[in-house]
C-alpha positions as CSV (number, residue, x, y, z in Angstrom):
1,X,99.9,114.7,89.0
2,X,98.3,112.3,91.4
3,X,101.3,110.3,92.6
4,X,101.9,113.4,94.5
5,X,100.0,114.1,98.2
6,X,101.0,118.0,98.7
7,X,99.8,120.0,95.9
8,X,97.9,118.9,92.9
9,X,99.8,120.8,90.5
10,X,102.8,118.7,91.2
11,X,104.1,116.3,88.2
12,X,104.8,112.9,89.1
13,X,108.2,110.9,87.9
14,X,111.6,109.4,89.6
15,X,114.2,111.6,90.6
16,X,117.9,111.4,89.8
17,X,119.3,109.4,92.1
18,X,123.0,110.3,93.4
19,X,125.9,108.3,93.7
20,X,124.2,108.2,97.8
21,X,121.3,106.6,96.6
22,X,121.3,103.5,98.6
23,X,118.8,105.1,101.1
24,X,115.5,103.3,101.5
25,X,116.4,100.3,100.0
26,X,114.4,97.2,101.9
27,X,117.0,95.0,103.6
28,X,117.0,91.5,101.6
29,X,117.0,89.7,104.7
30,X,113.7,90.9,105.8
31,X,111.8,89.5,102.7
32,X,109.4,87.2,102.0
33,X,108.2,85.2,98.3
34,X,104.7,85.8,98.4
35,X,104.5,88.6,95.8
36,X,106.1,91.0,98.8
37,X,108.7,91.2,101.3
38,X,108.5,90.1,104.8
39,X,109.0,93.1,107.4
40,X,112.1,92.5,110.1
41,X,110.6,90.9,112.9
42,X,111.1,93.4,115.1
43,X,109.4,96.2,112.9
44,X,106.2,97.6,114.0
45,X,106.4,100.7,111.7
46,X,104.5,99.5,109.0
47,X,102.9,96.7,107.2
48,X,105.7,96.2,104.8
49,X,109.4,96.3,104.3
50,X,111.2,99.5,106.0
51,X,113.4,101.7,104.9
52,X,116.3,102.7,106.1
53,X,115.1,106.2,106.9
54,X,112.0,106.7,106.5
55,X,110.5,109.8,107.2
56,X,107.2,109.8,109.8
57,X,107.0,113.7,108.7
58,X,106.4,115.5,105.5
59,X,108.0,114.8,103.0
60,X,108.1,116.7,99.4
61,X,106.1,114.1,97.5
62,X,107.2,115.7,93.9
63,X,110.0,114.3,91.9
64,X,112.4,115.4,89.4
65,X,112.9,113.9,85.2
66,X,116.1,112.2,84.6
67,X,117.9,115.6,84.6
68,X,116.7,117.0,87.9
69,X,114.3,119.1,86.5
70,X,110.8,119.2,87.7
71,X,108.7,118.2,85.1
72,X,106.0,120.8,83.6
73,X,108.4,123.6,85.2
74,X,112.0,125.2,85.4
75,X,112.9,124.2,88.7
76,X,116.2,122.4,89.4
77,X,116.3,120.8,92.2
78,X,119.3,117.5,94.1
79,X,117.1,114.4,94.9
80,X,115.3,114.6,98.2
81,X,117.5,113.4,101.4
82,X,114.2,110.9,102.2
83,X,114.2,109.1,99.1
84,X,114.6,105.6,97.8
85,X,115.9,104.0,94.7
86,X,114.8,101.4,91.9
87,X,117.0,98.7,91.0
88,X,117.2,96.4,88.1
89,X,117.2,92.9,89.4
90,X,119.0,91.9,86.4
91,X,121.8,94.0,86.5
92,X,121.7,96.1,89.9
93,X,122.0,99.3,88.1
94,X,119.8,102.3,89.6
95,X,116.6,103.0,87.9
96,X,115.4,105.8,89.5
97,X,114.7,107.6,92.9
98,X,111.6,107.6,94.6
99,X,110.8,109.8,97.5
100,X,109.4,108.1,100.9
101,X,106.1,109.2,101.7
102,X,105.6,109.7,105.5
103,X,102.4,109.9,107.5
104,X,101.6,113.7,107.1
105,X,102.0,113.0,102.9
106,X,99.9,110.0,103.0
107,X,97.1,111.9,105.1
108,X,97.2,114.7,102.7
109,X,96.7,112.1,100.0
110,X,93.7,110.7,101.2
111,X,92.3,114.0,101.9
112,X,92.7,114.9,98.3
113,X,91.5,111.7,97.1
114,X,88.0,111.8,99.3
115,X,87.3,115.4,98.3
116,X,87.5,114.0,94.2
117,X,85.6,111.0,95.5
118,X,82.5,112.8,96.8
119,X,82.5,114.2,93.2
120,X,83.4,111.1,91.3
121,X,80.7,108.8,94.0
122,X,78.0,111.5,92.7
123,X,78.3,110.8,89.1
124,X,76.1,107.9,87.5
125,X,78.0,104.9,86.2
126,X,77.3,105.8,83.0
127,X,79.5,108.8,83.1
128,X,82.2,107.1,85.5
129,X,82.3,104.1,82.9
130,X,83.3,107.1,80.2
131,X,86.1,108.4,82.2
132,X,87.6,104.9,83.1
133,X,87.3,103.5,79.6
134,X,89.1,106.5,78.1
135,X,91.6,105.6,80.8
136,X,91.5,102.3,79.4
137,X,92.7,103.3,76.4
138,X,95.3,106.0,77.1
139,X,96.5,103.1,79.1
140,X,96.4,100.7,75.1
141,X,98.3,103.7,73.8
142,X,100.9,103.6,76.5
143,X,101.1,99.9,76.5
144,X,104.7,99.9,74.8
145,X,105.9,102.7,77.7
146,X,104.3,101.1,80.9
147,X,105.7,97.3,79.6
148,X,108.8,98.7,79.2
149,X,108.3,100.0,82.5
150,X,106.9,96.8,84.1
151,X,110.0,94.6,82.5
152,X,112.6,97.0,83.9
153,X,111.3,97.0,87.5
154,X,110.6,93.2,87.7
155,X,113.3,92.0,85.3
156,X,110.3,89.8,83.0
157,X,111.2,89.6,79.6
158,X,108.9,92.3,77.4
159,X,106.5,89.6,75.9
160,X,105.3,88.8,79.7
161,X,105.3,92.4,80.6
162,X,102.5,93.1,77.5
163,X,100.7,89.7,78.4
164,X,100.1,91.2,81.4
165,X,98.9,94.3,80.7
166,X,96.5,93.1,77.9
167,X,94.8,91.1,81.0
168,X,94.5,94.4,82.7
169,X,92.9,96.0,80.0
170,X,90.8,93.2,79.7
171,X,89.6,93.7,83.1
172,X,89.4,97.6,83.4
173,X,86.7,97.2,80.5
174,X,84.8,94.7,82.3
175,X,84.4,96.7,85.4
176,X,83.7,99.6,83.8
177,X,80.9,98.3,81.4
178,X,79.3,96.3,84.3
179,X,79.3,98.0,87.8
180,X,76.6,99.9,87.0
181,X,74.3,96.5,86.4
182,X,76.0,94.8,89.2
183,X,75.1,97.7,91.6
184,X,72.0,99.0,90.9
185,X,69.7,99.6,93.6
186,X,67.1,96.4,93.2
187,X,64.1,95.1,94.7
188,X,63.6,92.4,97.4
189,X,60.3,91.1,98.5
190,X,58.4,92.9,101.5
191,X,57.0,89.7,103.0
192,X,54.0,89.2,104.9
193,X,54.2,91.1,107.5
194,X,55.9,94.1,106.0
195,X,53.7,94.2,102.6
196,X,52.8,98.0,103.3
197,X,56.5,98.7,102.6
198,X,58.8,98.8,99.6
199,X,62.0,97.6,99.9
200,X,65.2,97.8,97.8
201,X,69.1,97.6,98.3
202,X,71.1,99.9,96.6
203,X,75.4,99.6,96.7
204,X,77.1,102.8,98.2
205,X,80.8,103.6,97.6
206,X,82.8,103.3,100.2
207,X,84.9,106.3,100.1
208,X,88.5,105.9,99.5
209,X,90.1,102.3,99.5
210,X,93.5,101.6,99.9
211,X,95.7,99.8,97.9
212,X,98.8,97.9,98.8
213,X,100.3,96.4,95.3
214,X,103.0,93.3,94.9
215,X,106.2,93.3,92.5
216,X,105.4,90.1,90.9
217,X,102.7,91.5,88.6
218,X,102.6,95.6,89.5
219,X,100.1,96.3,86.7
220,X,97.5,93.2,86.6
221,X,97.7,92.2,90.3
222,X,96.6,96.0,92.1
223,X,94.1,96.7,89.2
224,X,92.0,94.3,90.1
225,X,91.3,96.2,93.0
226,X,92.1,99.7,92.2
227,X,89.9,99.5,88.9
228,X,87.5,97.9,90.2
229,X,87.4,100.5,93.5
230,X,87.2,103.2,91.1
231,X,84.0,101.6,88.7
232,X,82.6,100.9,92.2
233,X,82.9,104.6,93.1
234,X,85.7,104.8,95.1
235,X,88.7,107.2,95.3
236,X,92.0,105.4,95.7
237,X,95.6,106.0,97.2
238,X,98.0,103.2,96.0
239,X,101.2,102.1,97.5
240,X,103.2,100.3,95.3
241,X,105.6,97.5,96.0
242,X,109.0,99.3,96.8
243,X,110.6,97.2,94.1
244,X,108.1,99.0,91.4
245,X,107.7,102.5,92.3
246,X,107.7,103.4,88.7
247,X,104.8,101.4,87.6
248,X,102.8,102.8,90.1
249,X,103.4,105.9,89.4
250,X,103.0,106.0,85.8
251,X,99.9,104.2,86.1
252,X,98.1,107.1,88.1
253,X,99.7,109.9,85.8
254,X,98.0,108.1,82.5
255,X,94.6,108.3,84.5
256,X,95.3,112.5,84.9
257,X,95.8,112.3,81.5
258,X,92.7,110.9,80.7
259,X,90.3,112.3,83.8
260,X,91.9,115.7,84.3
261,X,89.3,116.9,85.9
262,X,89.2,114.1,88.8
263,X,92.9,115.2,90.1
264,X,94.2,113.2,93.2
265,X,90.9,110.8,92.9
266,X,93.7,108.0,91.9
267,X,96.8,109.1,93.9
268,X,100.3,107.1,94.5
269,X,102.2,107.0,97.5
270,X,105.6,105.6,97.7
271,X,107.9,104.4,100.0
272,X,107.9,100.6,101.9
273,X,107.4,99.4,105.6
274,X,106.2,103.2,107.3
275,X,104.3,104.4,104.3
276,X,102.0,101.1,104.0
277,X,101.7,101.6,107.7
278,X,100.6,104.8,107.3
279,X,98.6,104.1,104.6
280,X,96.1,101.3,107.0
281,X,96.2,104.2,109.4
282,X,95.4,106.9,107.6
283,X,91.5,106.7,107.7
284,X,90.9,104.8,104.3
285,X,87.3,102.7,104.3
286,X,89.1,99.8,103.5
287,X,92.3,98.0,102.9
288,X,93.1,95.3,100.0
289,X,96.4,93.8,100.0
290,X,98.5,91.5,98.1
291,X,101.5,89.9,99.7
292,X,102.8,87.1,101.8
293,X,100.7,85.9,105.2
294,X,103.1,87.1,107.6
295,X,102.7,91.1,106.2
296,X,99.0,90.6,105.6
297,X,98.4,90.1,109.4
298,X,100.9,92.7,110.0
299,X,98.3,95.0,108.0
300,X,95.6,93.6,109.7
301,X,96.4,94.3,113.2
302,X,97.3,97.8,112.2
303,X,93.5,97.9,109.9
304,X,91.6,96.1,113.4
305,X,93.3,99.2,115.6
306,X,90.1,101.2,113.3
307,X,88.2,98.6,111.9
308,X,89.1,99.0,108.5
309,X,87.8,96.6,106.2
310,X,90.3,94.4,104.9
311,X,91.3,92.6,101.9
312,X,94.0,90.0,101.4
313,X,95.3,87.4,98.9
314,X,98.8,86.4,100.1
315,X,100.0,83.5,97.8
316,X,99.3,80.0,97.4
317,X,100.9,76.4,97.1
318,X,98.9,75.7,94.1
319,X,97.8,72.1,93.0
320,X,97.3,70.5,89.8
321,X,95.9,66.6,89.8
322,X,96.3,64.2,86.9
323,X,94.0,61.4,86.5
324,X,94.9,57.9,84.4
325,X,92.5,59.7,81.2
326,X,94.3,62.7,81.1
327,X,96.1,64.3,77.9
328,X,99.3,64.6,79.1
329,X,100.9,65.9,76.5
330,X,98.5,68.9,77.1
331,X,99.1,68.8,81.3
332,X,102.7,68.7,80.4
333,X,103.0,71.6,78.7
334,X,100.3,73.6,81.4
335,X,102.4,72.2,84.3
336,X,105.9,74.3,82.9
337,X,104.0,76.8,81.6
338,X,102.1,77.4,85.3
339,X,105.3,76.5,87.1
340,X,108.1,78.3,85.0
341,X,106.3,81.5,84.1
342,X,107.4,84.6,85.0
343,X,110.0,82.5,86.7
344,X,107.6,81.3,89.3
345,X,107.2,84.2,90.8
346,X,102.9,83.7,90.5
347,X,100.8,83.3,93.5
348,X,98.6,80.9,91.2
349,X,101.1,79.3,90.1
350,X,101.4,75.6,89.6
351,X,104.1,74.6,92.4
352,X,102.7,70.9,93.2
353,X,101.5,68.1,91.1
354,X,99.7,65.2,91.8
355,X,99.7,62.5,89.4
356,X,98.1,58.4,89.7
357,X,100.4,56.1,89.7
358,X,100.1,54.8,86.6
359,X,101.2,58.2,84.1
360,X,103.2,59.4,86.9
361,X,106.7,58.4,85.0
362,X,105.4,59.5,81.9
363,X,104.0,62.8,83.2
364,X,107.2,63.5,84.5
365,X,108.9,62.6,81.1
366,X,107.1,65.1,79.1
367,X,107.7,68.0,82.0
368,X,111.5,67.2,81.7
369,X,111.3,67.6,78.2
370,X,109.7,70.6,78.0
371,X,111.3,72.2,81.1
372,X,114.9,71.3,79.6
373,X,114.6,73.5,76.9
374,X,113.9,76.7,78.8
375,X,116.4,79.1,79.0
376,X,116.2,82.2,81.7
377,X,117.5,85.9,80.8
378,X,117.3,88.7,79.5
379,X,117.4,88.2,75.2
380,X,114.1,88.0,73.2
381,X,114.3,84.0,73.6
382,X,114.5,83.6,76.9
383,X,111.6,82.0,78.3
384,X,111.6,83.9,81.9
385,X,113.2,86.7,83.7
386,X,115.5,86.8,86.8
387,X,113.9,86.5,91.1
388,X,113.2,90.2,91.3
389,X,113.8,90.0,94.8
390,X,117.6,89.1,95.3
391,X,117.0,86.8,98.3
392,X,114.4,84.7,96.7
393,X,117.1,82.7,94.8
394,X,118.2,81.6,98.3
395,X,114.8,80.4,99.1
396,X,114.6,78.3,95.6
397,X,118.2,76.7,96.7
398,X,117.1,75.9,100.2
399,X,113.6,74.4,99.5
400,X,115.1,72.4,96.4
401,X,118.0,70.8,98.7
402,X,115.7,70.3,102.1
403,X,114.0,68.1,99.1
404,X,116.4,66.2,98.1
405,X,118.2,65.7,101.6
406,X,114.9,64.2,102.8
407,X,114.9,61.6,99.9
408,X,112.9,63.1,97.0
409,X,114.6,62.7,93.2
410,X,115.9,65.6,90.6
411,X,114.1,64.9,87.5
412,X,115.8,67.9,86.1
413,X,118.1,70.4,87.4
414,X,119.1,70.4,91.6
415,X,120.1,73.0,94.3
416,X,122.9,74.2,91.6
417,X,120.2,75.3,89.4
418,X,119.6,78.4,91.9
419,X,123.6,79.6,92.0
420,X,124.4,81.3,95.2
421,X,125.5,84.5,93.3
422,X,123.0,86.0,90.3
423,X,119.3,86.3,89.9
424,X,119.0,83.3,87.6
425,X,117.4,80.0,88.5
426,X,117.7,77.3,86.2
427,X,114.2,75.1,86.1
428,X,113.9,72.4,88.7
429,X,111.8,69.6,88.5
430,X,111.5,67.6,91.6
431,X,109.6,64.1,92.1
432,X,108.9,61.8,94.9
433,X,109.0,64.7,97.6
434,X,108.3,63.9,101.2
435,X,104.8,65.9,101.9
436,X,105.9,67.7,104.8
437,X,109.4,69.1,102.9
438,X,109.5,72.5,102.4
439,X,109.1,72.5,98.7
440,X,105.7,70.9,99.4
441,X,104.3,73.0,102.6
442,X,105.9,76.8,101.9
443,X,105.7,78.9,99.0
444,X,108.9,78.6,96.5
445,X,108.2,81.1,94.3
446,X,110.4,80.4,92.0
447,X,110.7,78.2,88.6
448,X,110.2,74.8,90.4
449,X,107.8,72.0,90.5
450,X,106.8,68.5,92.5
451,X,105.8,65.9,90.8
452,X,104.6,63.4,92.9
453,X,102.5,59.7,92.6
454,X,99.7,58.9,93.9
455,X,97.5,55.9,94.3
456,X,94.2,57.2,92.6
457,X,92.0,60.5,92.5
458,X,90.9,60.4,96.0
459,X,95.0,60.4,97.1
460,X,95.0,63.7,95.3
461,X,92.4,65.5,96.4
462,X,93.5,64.5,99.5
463,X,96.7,65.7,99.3
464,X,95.8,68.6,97.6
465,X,93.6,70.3,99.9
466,X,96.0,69.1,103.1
467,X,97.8,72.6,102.3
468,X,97.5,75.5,104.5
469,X,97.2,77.9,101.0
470,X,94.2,77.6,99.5
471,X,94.1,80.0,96.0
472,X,94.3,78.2,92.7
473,X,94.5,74.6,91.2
474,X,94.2,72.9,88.2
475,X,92.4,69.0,86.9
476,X,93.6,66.8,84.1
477,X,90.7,64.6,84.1
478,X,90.0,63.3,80.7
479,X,87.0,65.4,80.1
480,X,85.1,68.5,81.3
481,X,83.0,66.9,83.0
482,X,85.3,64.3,85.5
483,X,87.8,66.9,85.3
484,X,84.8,69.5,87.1
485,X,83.9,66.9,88.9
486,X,87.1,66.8,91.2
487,X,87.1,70.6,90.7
488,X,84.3,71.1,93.2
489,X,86.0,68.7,95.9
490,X,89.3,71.2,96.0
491,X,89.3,74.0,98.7
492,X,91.2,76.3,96.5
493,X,89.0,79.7,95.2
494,X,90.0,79.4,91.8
495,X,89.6,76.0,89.7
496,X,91.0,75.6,85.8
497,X,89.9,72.4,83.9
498,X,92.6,71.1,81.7
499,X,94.7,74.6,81.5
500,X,96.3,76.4,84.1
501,X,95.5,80.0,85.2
502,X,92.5,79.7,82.8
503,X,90.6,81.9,85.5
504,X,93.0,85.1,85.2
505,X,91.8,85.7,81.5
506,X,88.3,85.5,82.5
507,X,87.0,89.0,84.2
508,X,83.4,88.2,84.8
509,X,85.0,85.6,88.2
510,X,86.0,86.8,91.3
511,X,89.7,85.8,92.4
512,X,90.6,85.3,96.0
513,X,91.0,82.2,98.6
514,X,91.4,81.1,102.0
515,X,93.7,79.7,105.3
516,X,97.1,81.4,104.0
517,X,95.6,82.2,100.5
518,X,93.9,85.7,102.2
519,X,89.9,86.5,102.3
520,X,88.0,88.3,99.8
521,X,87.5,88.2,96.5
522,X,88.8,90.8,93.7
523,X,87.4,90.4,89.7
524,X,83.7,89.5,88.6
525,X,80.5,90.8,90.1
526,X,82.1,90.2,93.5
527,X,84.8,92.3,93.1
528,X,82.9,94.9,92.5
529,X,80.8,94.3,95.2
530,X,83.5,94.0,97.7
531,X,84.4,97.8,97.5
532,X,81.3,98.7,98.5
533,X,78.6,98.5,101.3
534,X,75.0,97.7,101.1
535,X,72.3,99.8,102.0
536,X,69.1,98.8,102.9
537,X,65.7,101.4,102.3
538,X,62.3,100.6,102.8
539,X,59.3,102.9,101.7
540,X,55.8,103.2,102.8
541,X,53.6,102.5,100.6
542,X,50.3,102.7,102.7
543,X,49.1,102.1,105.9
544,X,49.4,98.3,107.3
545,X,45.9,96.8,108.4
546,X,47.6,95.7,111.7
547,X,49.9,98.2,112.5
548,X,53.1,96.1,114.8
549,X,55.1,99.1,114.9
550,X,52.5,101.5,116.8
551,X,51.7,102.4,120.3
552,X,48.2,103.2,119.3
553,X,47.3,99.3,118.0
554,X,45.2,97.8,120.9
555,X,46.6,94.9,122.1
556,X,44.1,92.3,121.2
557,X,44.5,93.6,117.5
558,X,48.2,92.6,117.7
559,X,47.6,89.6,119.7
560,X,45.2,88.2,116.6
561,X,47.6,89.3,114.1
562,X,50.4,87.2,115.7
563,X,48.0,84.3,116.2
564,X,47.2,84.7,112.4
565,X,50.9,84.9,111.7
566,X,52.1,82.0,113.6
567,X,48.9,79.9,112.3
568,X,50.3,80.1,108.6
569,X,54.3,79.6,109.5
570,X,53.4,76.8,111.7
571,X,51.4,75.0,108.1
572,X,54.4,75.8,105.5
C-alpha cells in the first residue's frame, strides 16, 4: 500500500504493539499548541518532535494487523524494534504501533512517488479529476471507519470527527472539478514591441510536494494541501502528526483502493522529529507545513539548506470584534462555538474578543450562559473532546492564571477548570485581560476566551491587528455591509462576517496568513496554484518589421524604432 517506502506490494496498517511499546513516544515537555509539538531545543534532527530512537537507517516500513499478521499475506512477524505507538488521549491506552521511518525509507518514498508522478503529471485533468473523485468517494464510503479513526487518535467526540471529514470531501471535489480551469495554459498580450510573438502561460506540476500534517484536524487540515497537490499534478509523501499515524495511514490506503494503478503516487511516512527532517531533505519540490512558529522555522532552515519551496500556516490568536448594532445573541453563540470547539484546539479559532463598551457586559452575559452548559468527554452529549496533547492542559492552566494574577476577571470557570491531572478542561471565559497577558499574546489552544471592552470600532481594530498571528477573525457589525467594512481593515487572511470559521466551509478561498500565522495560501484557485510553477512560452508567429533581437538589423533601423517607441510611451 502506499504508506509503505520499500516495496509497493507492502500493506499498510499499525502493528501490535508490546508491553515495550513506549519507544518513539514524543517527550511532552518538548511540545508546542499550535496544531504540533515543539521540538527540544537542543534538537537538530528534524523539524518536529523526536523520538526516542529514531532510526537515521532503513527501516522496514510495513506493518502488521492487530494479530501480528501481515496483512494481504501469512507472515507472522513481533513489532519492529524502531517503532512508535498511538495513544488515546482520553484514556492512555495504546492504539497501535507505528514504525519510524528513517532517511533511507523516506528517500525510497519519494523515489516511488516521482516515478507515479511523471505518469500521473502526464495525464489531462480530465482523467486526474476521474481518479481523485472516485477517491472522493471511497473516502464517503469509509467516512464511518476513518471518523472513527480521527476521534480515537484526537480524542474529538464522533460528531466533530464526521464534520470534519464532510469539509474534506467538500474540498477534494472542488479541486478536482476545477484545477483543470484554474491551470490551463492561457493567453497574455504580446505588446508592442513583441506583436510577432504569441505568448501564453501554462501551470507545470511541481513534482512531488511534501506534506507535514497537525493532530488537531488530521483529515481536513493536510488535505487541503495534499488534495490539492495531487489535482495540481503532483505526487505526494505525507508525514503525519506522530499523535495520528493512523489517519494518515488509512487515508493513503483508501486512495490504492481507488487508483491502483498510481501505487506510491500518495505515500505515508511515519515517525516524528527525524522523519519530518528527512522528509524537507529528501529532495521534494516543495514543503507545506502545518504547526506551531517555532517548528515551522525549524523546517525552514532545513528547506533553505536546498531551496525548497515552503509552505506554512502555524496558528493564530484569532479576533472577533463586536460593534454597538451587533446581534448578540447570534455573536454569542459564534464566540463558544469558535472558542470551545474541538476543545480549542483550532488554529482559527476565536481566542480573543473585542467588544464596545456599551454590550460588553451583556456580550459577556450571553457567552456565560451558553459556555456554562457545555460539558467535555467522551459520551454522545458532550460538547468537546479532551487536549490531545497531554501538556496542553498545562498551558490552558498557566495562561488562565498569568490572567487573572495580572488583574483580569473569571466570568466563568478559572485556572481549576484545567485540573493538573486529566485531559479535560472545563470552559473558561476570561474578561478585562491586560493586553500583553499571555492569554492575549500566545496561542492557548484550548476551550478559553477573552472578552474584553473597548471604547469604539477603531479600539478594536486596533487591538486586533496589534497581534503577532495574523490568520482568521470574525465582525459583528450590524449588517453585511459595516460588518465588511471593518473586515478589510483586519490583517488577518481569512475574514467571516457575522459567523465564525464561515471561510472553512467555503472551498473556492484560499486559507493562509501572515507574521506568526505562516505564508502561503492552501484552498481556492490559489491553492491550487501554489503547488505549481508557471511557465512562460512565446511563439513566433512571423517576422517583426524591426527585428531588436538580431545582429543583422542596421543600427539606424533600431535607432528609429526606439525613437518611435519612446515617442508613443512618453504621450500615454
Amino acid at each position: 500500500m502506499t504508506h509503505t517506502t520499500e516495496n509497493a506490494d507492502r500493506p499498510a496498517g499499525p502493528t501490535e504493539p508490546g508491553s515495550t511499546d513506549t519507544a518513539g513516544q514524543p517527550d511532552p515537555a518538548t511540545t508546542g499548541p499550535a496544531g504540533h509539538a515543539e521540538p527540544a531545543a537542543t534538537d537538530t534532527s528534524g523539524p518536529t518532535e523526536q523520538t526516542a530512537n529514531d532510526s537515521s537507517g532503513p527501516t522496514d516500513p510495513g506493518s502488521t494487523t492487530a494479530d501480528g499478521a501481515r496483512a494481504g499475506s501469512v507472515e507472522r512477524r513481533t513489532p519492529p524494534p524502531d517503532s512508535f505507538t498511538s495513544r488515546s488521549p482520553v484514556t492512555g491506552e495504546t492504539l497501535a504501533a507505528y514504525p519510524v521511518h528513517g532517511p533511507l525509507d523516506v528517500d525510497r518514498a519519494v523515489r516511488r512517488a516521482r516515478a507515479a508522478g511523471a505518469r500521473w503529471a502526464a495525464l489531462s485533468a480530465g482523467e486526474r479529476r476521474g481518479h481523485l473523485l472516485r477517491w472522493k468517494r471511497e473516502l464517503a464510503s469509509a467516512l464511518d471507519t476513518v471518523a472513527g479513526t480521527v476521534a480515537a487518535e484526537t480524542g474529538k467526540p464522533r460528531q466533530d470527527a464526521e464534520l470534519e471529514l464532510l469539509l474534506t470531501l467538500e474540498h477534494l471535489s472542488w479541486a478536482a472539478r476545477n484545477a483543470g480551469r484554474v491551470l490551463r495554459r492561457r493567453r497574455v498580450r504580446s505588446g508592442a514591441v513583441a506583436i510577432h510573438q504569441a505568448a501564453t502561460v501554462v501551470r507545470r506540476p511541481l513534482g512531488v510536494v511534501g506534506v507535514i500534517g497537525p493532530w488537531n484536524y488530521p483529515v481536513y487540515t493536510p488535505m487541503g494541501s495534499i488534495g490539492y497537490a495531487l489535482a495540481a499534478g503532483n505526487a505526494v509523501v505525507f508525514k503525519p502528526s506522530e499523535y495520528t499515524p493512523g489517519t494518515g495511514v488509512l487515508l493513503a490506503e483508501l486512495f490504492d483502493v481507488a487508483v491502483p494503478e498510481y501505487t506510491g503516487l500518495f505515500s505515508v511516512v511515519t515517525g516524528a522529529a527525524a522523519t519530518g527532517g528527512a522528509l524537507a531533505r529528501s529532495g521534494v519540490d516543495k514543503v507545506a507545513f502545518t504547526g506551531s512558529p517555532g517548528t515551522a522555522r525549524k523546517v525552514m532552515a532545513v528547506c533553505a539548506e536546498s531551496l525548497t519551496p515552503f509552505l506554512a500556516e502555524c496558528g493564530g490568536k484569532d479576533a472577533v470584534i463586536v460593534t454597538a448594532g451587533a446581534d448578540l445573541d447570534a455573536a454569542a453563540d459564534a464566540i463558544v462555538w469558535g472558542a470551545m470547539g474541538n476543545a480549542g484546539q483550532t488554529c482559527a479559532g476565536v481566542e480573543r474578543v473585542y467588544a464596545v463598551r456599551q454590550v460588553h457586559a451583556e456580550l459577556c452575559e450571553k457567552v456565560v450562559e451558553r459556555a456554562r452548559g457545555l460539558r467535555p468527554g467522551t459520551g454522545p452529549d458532550a460538547a468537546y473532546g479532551p487536549m490531545t496533547m497531554p501538556d496542553q492542559t498545562a498551558v490552558v492552566r498557566r495562561h488562565v492564571h498569568e490572567a487573572l494574577a495580572a488583574g483580569a476577571g473569571a466570568a466563568l470557570g478559572g485556572a481549576d477548570s484545567a485540573p493538573a491531572a486529566g485531559a479535560f478542561v472545563e470552559p473558561v471565559v476570561l474578561v478585562d485581560v491586560p493586553e500583553d497577558s499571555p492569554a492575549m499574546t500566545e496561542e492557548t489552544f484550548g476551550p478559553t476566551v477573552a472578552v474584553n471592552a473597548v471604547a469604539d470600532e477603531e479600539e478594536a481594530v486596533r487591538r486586533a491587528n496589534a497581534s503577532r498571528y495574523a490568520l482568521g477573525a470574525a465582525v459583528f457589525g450590524g449588517s453585511g455591509r459595516a460588518g465588511a467594512a471593518l473586515a478589510s481593515r483586519l490583517r488577518a487572511g481569512a475574514v467571516s462576517v457575522d459567523s465564525v470559521l464561515g471561510f472553512a466551509a467555503v472551498p473556492a478561498l484560499p486559507f493562509g496568513g501572515s507574521g506568526d500565522s505562516g505564508f502561503g495560501r492552501i484552498h481556492g484557485a490559489d491553492g491550487l496554484r501554489a503547488f505549481t510553477a508557471p511557465q512562460s512560452v512565446t511563439v513566433r508567429r512571423f517576422a517583426p518589421p524591426v527585428d531588436l533581437t538580431s545582429f543583422t538589423t542596421p543600427a539606424a533601423t533600431k535607432a528609429r524604432a526606439v525613437a518611435l517607441m519612446r515617442w508613443l510611451h512618453s504621450r500615454r
